[in-house]
PDB file of N, CA, C and O in Angstrom:
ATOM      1  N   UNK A   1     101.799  45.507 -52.402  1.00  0.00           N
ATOM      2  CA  UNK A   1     101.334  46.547 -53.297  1.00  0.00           C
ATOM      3  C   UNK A   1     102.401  46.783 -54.362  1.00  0.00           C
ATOM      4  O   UNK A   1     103.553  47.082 -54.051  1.00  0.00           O
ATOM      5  N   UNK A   2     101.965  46.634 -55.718  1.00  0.00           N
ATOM      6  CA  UNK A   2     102.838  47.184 -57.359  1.00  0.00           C
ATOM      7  C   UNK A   2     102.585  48.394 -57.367  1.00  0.00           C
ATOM      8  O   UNK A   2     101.480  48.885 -57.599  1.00  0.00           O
ATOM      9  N   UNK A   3     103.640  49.006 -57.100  1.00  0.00           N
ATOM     10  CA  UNK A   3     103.386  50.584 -57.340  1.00  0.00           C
ATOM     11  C   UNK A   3     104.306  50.447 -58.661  1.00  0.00           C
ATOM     12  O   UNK A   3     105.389  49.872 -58.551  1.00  0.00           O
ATOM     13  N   UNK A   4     103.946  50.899 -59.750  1.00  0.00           N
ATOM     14  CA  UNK A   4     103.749  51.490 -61.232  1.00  0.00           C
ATOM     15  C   UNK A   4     104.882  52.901 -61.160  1.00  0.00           C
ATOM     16  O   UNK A   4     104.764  53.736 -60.263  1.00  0.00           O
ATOM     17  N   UNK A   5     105.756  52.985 -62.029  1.00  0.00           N
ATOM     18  CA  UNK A   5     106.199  54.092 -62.206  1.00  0.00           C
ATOM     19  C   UNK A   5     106.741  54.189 -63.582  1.00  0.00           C
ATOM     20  O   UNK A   5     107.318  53.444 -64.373  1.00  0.00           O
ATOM     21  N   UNK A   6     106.193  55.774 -63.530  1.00  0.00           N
ATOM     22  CA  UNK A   6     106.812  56.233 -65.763  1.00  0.00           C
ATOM     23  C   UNK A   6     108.178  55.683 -66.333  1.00  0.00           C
ATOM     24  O   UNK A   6     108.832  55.251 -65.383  1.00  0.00           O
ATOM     25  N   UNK A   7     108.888  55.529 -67.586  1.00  0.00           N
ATOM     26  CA  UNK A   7     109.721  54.880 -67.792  1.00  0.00           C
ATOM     27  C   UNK A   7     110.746  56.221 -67.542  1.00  0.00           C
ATOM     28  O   UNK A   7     110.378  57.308 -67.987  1.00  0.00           O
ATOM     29  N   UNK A   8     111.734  56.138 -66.988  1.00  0.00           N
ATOM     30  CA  UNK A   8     112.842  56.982 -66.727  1.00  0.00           C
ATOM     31  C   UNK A   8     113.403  57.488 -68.128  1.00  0.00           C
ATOM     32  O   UNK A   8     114.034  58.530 -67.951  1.00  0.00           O
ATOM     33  N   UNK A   9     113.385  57.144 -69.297  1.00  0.00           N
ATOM     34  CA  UNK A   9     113.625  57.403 -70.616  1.00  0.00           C
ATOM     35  C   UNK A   9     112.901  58.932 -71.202  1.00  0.00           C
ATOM     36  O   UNK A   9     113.405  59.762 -71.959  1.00  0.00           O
ATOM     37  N   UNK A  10     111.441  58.935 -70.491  1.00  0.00           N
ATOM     38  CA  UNK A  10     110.933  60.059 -70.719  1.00  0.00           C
ATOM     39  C   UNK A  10     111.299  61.265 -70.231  1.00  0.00           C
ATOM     40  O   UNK A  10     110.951  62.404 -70.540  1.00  0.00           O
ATOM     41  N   UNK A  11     112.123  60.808 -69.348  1.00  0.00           N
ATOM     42  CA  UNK A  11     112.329  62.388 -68.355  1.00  0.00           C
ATOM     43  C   UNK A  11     113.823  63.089 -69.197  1.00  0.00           C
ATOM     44  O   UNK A  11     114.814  62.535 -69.671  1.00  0.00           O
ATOM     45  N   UNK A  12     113.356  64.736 -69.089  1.00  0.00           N
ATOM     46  CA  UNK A  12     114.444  65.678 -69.504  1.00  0.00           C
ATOM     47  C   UNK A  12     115.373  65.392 -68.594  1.00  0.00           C
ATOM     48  O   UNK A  12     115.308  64.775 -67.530  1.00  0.00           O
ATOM     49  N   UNK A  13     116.442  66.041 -69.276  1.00  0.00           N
ATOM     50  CA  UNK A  13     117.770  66.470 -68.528  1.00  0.00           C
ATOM     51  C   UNK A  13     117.617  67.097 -67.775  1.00  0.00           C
ATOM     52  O   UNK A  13     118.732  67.180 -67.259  1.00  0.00           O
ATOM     53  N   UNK A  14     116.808  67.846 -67.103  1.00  0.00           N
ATOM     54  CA  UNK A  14     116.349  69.039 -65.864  1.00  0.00           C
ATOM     55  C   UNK A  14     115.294  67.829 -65.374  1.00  0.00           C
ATOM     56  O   UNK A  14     115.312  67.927 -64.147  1.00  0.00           O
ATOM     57  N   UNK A  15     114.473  66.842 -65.697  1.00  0.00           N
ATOM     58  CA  UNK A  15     114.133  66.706 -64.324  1.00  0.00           C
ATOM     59  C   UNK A  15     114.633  65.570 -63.895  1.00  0.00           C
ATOM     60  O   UNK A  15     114.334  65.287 -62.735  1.00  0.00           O
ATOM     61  N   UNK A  16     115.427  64.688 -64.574  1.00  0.00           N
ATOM     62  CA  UNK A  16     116.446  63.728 -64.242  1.00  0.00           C
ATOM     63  C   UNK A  16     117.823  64.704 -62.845  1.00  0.00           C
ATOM     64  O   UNK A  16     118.421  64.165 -61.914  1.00  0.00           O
ATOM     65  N   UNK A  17     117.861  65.824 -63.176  1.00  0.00           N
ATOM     66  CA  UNK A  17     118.596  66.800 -62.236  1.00  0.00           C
ATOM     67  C   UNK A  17     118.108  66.763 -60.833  1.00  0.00           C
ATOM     68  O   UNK A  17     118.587  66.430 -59.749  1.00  0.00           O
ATOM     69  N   UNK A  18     116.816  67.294 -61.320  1.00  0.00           N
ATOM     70  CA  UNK A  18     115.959  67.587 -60.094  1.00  0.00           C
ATOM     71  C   UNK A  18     115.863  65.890 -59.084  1.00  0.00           C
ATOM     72  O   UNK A  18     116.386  65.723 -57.982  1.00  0.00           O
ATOM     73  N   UNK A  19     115.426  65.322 -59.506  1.00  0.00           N
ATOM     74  CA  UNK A  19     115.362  63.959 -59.480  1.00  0.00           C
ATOM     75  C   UNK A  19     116.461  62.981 -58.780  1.00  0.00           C
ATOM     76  O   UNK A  19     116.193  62.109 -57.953  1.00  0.00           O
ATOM     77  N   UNK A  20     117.379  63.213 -59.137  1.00  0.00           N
ATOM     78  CA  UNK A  20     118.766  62.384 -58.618  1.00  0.00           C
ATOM     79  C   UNK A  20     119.241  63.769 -57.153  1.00  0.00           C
ATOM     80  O   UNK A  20     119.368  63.278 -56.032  1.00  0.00           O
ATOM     81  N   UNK A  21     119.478  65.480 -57.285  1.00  0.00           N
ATOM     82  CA  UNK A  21     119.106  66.019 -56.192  1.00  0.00           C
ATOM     83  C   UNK A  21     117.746  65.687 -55.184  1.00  0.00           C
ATOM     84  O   UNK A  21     118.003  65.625 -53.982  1.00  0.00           O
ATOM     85  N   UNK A  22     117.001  65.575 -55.402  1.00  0.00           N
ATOM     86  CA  UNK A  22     115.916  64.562 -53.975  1.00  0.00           C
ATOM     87  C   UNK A  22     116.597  63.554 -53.586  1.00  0.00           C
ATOM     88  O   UNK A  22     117.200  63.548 -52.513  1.00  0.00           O
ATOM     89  N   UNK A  23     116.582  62.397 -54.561  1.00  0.00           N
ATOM     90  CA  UNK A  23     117.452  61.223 -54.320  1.00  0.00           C
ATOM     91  C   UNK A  23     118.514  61.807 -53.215  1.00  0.00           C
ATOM     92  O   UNK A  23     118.226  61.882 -52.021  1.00  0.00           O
ATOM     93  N   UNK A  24     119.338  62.071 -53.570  1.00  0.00           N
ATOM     94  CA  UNK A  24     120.819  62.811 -53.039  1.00  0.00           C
ATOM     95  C   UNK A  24     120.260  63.063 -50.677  1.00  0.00           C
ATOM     96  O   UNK A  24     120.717  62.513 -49.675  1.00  0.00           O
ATOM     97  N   UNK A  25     119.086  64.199 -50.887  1.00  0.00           N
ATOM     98  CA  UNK A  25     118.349  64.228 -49.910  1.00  0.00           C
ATOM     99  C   UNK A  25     118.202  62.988 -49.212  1.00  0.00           C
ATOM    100  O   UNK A  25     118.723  62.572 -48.177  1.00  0.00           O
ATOM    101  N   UNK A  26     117.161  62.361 -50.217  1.00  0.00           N
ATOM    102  CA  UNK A  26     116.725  61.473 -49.513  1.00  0.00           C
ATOM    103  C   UNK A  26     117.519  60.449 -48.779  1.00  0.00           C
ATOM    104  O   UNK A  26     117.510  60.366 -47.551  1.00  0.00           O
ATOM    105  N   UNK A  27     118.278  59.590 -49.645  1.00  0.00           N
ATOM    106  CA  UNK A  27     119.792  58.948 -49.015  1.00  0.00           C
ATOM    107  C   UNK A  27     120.035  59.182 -47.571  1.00  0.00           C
ATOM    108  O   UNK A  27     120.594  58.290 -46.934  1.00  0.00           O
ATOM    109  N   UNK A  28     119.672  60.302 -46.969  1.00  0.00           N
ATOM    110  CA  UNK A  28     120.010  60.633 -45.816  1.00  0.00           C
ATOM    111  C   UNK A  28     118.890  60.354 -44.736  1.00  0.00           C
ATOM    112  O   UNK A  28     119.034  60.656 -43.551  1.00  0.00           O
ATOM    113  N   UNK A  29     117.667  59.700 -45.299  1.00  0.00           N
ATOM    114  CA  UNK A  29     116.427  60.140 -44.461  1.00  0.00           C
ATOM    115  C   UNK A  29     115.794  61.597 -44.267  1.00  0.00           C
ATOM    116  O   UNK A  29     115.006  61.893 -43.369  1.00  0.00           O
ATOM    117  N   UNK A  30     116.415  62.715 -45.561  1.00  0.00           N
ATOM    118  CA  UNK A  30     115.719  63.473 -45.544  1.00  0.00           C
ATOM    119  C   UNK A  30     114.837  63.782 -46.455  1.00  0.00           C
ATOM    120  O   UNK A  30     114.763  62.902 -47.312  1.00  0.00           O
ATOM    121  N   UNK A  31     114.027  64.807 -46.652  1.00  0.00           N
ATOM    122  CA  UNK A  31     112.870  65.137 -47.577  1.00  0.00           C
ATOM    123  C   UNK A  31     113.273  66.646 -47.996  1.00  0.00           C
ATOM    124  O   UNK A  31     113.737  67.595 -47.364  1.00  0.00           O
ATOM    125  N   UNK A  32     112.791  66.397 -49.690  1.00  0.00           N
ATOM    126  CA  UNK A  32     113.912  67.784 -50.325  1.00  0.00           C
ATOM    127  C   UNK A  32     112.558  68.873 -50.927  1.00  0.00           C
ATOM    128  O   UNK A  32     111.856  68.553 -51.887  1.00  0.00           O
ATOM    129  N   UNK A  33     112.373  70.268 -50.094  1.00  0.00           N
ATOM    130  CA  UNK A  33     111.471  71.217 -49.839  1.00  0.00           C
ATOM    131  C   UNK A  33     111.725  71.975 -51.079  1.00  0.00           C
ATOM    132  O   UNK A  33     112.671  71.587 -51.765  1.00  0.00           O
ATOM    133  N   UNK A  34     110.830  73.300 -51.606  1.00  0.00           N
ATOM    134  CA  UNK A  34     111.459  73.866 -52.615  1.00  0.00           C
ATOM    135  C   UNK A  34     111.953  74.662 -52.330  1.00  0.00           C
ATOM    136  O   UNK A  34     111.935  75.459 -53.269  1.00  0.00           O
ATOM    137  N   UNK A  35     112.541  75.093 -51.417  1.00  0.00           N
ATOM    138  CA  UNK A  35     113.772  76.242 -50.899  1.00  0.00           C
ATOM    139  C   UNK A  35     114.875  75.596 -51.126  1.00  0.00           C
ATOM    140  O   UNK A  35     115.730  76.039 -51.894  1.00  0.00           O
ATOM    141  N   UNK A  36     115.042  74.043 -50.246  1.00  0.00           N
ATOM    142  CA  UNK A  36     116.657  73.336 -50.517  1.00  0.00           C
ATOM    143  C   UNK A  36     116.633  72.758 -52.084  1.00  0.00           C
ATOM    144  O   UNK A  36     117.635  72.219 -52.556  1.00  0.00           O
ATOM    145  N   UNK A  37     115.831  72.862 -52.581  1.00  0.00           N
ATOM    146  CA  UNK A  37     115.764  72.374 -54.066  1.00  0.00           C
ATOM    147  C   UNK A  37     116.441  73.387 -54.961  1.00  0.00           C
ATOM    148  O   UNK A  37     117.311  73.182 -55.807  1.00  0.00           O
ATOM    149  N   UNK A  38     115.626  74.999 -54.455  1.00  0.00           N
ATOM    150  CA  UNK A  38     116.167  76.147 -55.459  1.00  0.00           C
ATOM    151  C   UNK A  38     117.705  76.650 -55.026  1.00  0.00           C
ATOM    152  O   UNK A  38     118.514  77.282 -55.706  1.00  0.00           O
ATOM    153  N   UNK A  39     117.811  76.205 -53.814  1.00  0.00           N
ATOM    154  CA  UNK A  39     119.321  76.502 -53.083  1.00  0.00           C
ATOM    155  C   UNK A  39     120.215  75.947 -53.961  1.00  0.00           C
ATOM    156  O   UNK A  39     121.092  76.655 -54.457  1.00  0.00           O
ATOM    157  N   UNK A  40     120.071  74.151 -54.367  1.00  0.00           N
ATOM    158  CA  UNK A  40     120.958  73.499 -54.888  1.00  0.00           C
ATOM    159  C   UNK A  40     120.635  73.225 -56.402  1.00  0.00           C
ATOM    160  O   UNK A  40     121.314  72.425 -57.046  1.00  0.00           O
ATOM    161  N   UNK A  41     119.562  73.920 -56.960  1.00  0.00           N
ATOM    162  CA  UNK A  41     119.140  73.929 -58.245  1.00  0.00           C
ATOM    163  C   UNK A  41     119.563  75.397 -59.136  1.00  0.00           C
ATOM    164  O   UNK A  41     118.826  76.331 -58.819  1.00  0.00           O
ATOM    165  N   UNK A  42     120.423  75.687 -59.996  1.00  0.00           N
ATOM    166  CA  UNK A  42     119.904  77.373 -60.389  1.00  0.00           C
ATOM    167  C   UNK A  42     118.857  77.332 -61.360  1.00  0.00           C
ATOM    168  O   UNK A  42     119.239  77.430 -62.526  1.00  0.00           O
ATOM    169  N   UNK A  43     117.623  77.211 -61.161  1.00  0.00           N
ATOM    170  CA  UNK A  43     116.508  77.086 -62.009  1.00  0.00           C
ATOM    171  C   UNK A  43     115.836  78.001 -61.601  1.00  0.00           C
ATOM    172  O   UNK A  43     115.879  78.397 -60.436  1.00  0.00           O
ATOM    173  N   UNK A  44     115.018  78.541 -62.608  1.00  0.00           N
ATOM    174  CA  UNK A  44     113.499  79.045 -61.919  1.00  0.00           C
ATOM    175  C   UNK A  44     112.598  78.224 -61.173  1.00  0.00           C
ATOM    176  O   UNK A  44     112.419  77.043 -61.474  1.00  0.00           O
ATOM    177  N   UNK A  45     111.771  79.024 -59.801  1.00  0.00           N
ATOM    178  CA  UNK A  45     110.704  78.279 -59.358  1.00  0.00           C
ATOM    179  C   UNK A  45     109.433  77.372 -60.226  1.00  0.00           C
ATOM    180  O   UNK A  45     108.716  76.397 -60.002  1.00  0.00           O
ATOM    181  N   UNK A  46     109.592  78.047 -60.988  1.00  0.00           N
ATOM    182  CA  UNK A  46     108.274  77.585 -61.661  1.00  0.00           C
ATOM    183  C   UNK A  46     108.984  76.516 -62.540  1.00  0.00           C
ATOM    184  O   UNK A  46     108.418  75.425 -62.468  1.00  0.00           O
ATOM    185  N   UNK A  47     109.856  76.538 -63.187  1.00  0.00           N
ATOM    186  CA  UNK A  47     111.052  75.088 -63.665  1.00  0.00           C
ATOM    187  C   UNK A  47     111.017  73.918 -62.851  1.00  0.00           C
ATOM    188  O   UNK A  47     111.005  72.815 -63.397  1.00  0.00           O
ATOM    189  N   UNK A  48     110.999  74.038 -61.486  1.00  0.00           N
ATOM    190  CA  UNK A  48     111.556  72.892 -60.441  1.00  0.00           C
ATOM    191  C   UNK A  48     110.012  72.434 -60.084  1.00  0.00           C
ATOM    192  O   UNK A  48     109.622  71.270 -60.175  1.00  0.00           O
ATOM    193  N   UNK A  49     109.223  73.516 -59.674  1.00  0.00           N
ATOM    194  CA  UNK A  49     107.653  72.275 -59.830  1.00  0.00           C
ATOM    195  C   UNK A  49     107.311  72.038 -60.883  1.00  0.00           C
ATOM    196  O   UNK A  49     106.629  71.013 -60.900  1.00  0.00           O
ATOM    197  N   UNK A  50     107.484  72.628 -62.126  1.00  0.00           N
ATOM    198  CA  UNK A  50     107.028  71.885 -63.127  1.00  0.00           C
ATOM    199  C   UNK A  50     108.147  70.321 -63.383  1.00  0.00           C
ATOM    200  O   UNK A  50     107.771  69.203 -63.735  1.00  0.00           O
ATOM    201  N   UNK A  51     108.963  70.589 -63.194  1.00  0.00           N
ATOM    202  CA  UNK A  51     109.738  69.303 -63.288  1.00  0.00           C
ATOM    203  C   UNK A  51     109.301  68.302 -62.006  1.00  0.00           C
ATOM    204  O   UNK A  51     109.507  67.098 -62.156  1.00  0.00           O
ATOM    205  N   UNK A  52     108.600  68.857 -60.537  1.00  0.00           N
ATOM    206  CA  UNK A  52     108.679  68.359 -59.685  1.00  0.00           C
ATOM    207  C   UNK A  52     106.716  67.164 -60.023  1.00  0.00           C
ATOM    208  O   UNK A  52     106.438  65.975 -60.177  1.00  0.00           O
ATOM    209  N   UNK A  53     106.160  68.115 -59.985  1.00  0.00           N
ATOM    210  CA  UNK A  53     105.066  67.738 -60.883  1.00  0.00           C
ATOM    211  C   UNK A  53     105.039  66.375 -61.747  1.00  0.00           C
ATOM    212  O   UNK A  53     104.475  65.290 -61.603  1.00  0.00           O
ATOM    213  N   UNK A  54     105.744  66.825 -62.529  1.00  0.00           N
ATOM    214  CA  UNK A  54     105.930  65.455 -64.046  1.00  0.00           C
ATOM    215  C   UNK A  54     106.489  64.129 -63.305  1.00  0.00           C
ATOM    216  O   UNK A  54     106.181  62.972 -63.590  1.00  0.00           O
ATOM    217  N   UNK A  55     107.781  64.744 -61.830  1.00  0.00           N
ATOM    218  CA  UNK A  55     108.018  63.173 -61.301  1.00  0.00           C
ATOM    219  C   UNK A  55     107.153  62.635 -60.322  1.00  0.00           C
ATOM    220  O   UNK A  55     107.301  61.544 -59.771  1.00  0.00           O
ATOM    221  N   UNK A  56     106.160  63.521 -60.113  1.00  0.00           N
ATOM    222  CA  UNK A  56     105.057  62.798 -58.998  1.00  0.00           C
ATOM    223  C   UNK A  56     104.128  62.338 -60.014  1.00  0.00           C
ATOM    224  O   UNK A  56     103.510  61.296 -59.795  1.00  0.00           O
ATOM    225  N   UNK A  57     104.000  62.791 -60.782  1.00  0.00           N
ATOM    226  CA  UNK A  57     102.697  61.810 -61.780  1.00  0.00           C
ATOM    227  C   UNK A  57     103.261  60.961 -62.486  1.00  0.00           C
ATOM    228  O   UNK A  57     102.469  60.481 -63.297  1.00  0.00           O
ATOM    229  N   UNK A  58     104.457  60.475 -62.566  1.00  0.00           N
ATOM    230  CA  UNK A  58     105.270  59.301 -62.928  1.00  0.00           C
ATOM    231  C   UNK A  58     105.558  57.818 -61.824  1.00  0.00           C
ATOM    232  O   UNK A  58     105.823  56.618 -61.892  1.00  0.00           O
ATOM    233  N   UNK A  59     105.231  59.132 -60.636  1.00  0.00           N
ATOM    234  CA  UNK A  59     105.496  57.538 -59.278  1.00  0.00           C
ATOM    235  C   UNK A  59     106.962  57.967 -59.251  1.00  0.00           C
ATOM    236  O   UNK A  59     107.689  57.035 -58.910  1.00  0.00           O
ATOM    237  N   UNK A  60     107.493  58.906 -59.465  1.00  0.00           N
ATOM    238  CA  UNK A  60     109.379  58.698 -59.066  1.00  0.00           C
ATOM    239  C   UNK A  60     109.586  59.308 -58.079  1.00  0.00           C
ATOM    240  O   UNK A  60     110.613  59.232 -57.406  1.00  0.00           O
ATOM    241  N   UNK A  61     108.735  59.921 -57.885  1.00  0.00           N
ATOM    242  CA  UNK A  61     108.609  60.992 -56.452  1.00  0.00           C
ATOM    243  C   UNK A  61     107.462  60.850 -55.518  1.00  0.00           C
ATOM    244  O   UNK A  61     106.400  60.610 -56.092  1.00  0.00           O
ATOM    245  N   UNK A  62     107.390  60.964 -53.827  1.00  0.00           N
ATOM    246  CA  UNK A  62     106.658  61.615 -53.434  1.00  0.00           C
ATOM    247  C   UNK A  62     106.231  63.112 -52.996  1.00  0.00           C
ATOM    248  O   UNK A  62     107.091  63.891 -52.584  1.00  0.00           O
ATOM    249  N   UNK A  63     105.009  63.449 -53.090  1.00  0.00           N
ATOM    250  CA  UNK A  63     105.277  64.644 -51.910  1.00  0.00           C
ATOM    251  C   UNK A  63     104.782  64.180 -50.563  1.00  0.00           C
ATOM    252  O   UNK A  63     103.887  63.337 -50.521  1.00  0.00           O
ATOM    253  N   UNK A  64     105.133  64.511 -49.826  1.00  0.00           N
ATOM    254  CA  UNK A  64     104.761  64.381 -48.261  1.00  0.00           C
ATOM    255  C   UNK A  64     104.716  65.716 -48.118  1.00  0.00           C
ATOM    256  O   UNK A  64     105.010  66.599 -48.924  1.00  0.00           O
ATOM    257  N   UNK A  65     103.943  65.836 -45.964  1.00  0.00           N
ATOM    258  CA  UNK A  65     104.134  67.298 -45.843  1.00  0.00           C
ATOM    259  C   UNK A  65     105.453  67.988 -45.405  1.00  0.00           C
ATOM    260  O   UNK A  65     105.557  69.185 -45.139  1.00  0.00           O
ATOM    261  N   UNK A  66     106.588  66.930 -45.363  1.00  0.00           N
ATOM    262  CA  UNK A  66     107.644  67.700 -45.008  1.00  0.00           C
ATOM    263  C   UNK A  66     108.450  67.812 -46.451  1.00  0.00           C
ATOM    264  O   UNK A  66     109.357  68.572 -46.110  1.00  0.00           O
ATOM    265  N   UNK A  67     108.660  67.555 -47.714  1.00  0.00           N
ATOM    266  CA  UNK A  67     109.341  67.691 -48.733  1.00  0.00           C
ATOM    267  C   UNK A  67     108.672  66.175 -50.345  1.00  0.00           C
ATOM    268  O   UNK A  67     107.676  65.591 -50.772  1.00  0.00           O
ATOM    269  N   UNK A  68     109.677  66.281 -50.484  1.00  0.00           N
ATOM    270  CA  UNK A  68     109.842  65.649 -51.855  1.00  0.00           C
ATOM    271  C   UNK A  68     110.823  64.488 -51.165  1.00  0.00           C
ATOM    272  O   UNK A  68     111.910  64.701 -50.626  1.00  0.00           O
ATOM    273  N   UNK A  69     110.081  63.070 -51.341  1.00  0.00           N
ATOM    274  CA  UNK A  69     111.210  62.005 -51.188  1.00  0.00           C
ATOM    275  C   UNK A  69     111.174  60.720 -52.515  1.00  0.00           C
ATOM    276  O   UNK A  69     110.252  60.782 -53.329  1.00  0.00           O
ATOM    277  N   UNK A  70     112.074  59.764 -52.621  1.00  0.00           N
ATOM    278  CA  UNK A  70     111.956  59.154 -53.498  1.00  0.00           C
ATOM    279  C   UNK A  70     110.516  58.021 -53.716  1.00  0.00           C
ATOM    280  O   UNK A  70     109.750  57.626 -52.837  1.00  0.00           O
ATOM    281  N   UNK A  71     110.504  57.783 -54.827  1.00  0.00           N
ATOM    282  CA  UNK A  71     109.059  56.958 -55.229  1.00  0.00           C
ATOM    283  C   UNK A  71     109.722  55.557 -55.114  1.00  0.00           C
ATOM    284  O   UNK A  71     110.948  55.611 -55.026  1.00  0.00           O
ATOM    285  N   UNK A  72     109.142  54.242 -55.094  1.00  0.00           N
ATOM    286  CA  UNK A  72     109.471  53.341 -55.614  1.00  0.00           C
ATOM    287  C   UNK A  72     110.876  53.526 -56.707  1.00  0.00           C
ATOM    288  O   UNK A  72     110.885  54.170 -57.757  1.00  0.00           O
ATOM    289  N   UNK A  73     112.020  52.750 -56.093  1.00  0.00           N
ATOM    290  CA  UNK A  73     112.891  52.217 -57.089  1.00  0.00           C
ATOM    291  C   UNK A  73     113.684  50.970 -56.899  1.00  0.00           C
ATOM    292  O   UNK A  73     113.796  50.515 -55.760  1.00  0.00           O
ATOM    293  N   UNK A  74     114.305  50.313 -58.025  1.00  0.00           N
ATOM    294  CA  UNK A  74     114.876  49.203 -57.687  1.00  0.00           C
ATOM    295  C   UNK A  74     116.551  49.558 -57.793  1.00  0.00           C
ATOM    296  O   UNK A  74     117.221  48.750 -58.438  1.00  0.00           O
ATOM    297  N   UNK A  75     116.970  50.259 -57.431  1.00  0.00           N
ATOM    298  CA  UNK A  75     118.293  50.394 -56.605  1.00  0.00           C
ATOM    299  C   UNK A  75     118.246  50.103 -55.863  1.00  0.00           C
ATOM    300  O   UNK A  75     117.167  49.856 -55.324  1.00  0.00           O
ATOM    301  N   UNK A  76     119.991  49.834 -55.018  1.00  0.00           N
ATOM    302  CA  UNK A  76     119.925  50.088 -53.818  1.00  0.00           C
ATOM    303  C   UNK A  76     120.796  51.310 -53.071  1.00  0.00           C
ATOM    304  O   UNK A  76     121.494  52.087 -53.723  1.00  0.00           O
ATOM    305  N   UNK A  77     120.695  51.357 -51.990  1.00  0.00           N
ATOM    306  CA  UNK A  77     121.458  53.128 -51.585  1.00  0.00           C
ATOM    307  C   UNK A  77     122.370  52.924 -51.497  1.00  0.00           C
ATOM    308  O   UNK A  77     123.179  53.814 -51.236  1.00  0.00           O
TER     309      UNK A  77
END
C-alpha cells in the first residue's frame, strides 16, 4: 500500500511544532493525546487541533483511539 502524504513545505511553523512533538512521542512507541500535547505545547486548544487536523488530512499524522502517532515517513528513528 502507497500511502500519499501533503508536501511538508506547506505546513506552518506551529504545526511543523506540533508535528515533530508527536514524532518526539511517538519514537518511544507512544501516542501523543491532547492533554500531553497542551502540557508540552503553550498554545491554545483550539490552535493544536486545528494544527492537529491539517496533519491528519495531509497523511503526516494518525489519530488512533489512544492519541496522535506518526503517518507514513521516510526517515529513520
Amino acid at each position: 500500500m502507497d500511502e500519499k502524504r501533503g508536501d511538508v513545505q506547506e505546513l506552518s511553523d506551529f504545526e511543523l511544532q506540533v508535528y515533530e512533538t508527536v514524532a518526539e512521542i511517538d519514537k518511544d512507541g507512544g501516542a501523543a493525546d491532547i492533554e500531553k500535547l497542551q502540557t508540552l505545547i503553550d498554545r491554545p486548544e483550539e490552535d493544536i487541533w486545528a494544527a492537529l487536523s491539517h496533519l491528519v488530512s495531509g497523511n503526516h499524522l494518525h489519530s488512533t483511539a489512544k492519541g496522535f502517532t506518526l503517518g507514513p515517513h521516510d526517515w529513520a528513528p
